[in-house]
C-alpha positions in Angstrom: 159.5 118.5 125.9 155.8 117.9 125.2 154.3 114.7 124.1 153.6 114.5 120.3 149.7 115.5 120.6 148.5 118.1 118.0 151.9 119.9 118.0 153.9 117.4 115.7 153.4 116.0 111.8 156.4 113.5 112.1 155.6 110.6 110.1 152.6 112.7 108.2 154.7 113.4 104.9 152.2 111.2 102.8 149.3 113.3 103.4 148.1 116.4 101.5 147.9 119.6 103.5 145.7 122.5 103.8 145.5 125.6 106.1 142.3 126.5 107.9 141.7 130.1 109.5 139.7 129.5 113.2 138.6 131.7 115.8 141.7 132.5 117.9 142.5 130.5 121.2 140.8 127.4 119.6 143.3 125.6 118.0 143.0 122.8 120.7 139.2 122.7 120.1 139.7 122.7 116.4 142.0 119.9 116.8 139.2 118.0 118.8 136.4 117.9 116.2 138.9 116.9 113.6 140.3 114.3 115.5 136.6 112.9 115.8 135.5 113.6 112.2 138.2 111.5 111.4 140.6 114.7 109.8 144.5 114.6 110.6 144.7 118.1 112.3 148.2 119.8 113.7 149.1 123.6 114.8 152.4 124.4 115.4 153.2 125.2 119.0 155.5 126.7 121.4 156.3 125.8 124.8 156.3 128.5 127.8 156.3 128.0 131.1 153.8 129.1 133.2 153.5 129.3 137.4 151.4 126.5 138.4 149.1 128.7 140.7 148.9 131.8 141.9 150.5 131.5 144.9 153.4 129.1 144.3 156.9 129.9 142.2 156.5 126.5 140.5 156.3 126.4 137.2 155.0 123.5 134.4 155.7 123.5 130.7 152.9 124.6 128.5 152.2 124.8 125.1 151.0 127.5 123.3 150.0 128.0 119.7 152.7 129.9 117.8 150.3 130.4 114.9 147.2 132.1 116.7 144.3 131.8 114.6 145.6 128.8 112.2 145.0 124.9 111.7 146.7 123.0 108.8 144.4 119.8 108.6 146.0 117.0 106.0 143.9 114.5 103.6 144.6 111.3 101.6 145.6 112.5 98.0 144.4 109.5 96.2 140.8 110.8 98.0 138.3 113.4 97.4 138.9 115.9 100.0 135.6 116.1 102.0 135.3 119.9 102.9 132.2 119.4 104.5 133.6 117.7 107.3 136.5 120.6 107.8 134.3 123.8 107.3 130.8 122.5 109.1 132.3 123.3 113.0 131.5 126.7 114.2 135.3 127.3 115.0 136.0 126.8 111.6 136.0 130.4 109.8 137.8 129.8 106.2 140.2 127.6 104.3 143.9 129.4 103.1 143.4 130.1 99.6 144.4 131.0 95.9 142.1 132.5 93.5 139.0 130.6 95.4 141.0 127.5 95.1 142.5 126.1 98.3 145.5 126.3 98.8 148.2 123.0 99.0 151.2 123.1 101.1 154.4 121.4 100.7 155.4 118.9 103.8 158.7 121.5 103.3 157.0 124.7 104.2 155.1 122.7 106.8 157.6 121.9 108.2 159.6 124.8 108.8 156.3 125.6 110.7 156.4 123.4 112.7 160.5 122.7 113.4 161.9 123.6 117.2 163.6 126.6 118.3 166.7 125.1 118.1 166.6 123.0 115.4 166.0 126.3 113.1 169.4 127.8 115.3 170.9 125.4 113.7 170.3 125.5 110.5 170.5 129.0 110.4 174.3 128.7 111.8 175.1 126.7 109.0 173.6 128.3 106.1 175.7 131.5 107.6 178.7 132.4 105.9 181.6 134.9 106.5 182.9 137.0 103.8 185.1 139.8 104.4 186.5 142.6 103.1 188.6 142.3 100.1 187.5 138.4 99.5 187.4 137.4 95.8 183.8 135.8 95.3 182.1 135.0 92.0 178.9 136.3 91.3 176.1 132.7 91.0 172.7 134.4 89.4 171.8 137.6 88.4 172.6 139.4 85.0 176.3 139.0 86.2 176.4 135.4 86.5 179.9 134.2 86.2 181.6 137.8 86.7 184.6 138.0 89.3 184.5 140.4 91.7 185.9 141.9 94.8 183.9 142.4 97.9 184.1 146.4 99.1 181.7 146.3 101.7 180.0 143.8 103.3 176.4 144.3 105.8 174.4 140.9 106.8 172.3 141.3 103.8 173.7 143.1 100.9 177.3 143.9 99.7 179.3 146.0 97.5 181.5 144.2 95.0 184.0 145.7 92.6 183.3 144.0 89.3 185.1 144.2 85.5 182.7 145.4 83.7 183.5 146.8 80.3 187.6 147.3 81.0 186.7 148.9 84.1 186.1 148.5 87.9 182.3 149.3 88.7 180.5 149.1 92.2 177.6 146.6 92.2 175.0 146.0 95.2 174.3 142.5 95.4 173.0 140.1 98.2 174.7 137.8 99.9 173.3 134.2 98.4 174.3 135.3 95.2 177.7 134.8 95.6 180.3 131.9 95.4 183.4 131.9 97.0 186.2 131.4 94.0 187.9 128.6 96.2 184.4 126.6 95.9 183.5 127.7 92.3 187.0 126.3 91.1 186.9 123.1 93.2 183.1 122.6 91.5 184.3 123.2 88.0 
């Protein structure tokens, strides 16, 4: 592992949070001038290993910027933010934003950015569920909120569910997260 540097925003949940676009290759740099103009800045980063020279086999850990091209830089919100200090560096080509307004990200969407390899493994393994053929599911959002149904076919993201709809059995395509299994709808009602 690599030591928390630039790479990390663990224990930065206070601040407010902004994404700058910067000349390729100098997120490091970037992260330099901030540090001295007194600007929390973080890019999210990868580790590789690379050979240590050209002529050896060993190898060291690196980091490398997963985001090329990116810097999220994070301010105070009780203060002003003080753009001149983040958009005077030559590095520094634009800030992320809406309708000429910069853009404010959410410590959440931050920090899927910035969250391990594994640690998104994980959480992906969880979230994933198994439902099979023939399964009785109820469907959670949609038009056909609260309709039974009857999975037919099931791919990773979309399945066909028989449904009662109007005193007859009709195929509906419907994704996977809008469905509730009818064991855990009944034990939540």
């Amino acid at each position: 592992m690599i030591a928390m540097g630039y790479h990390s925003i663990d224990g930065l949940d206070h601040l407010r949070w902004h994404a700058l676009r910067i000349q390729p290759g100098k997120e490091l740099t970037t992260a330099r001038i901030m540090e001295n103009r007194s600007v929390v800045a973080r890019y999210p980063a990868r580790i590789v290993k690379r050979r240590k020279h050209n002529r050896g086999k060993a190898t060291v850990p690196v980091a490398v910027p997963s985001l090329s091209g990116f810097m999220f830089v994070g301010f105070d919100a009780a203060k002003p933010v003080p753009w001149w200090k983040v958009m005077s560096p030559h590095v520094v080509c634009s800030v992320v934003s809406v309708a000429r307004v910069p853009a404010v990200l959410s410590f959440a969407e931050l920090h899927r950015l910035f969250a391990s390899e594994d640690f998104l493994r994980h959480q992906i393994a969880v979230k994933r569920r198994v439902i099979k053929v023939g399964q009785s599911v109820q469907i959670a959002n949609g038009p056909l909120a609260g309709f039974g149904a009857k999975v037919q076919d099931a791919t990773e993201a979309e399945l066909v569910v028989l449904c009662q709809l109007f005193g007859r059995e009709t195929r509906v395509r419907i994704t996977v997260d809008s469905l509730v299994d009818v064991d855990a709808a009944q034990e939540a009602a």
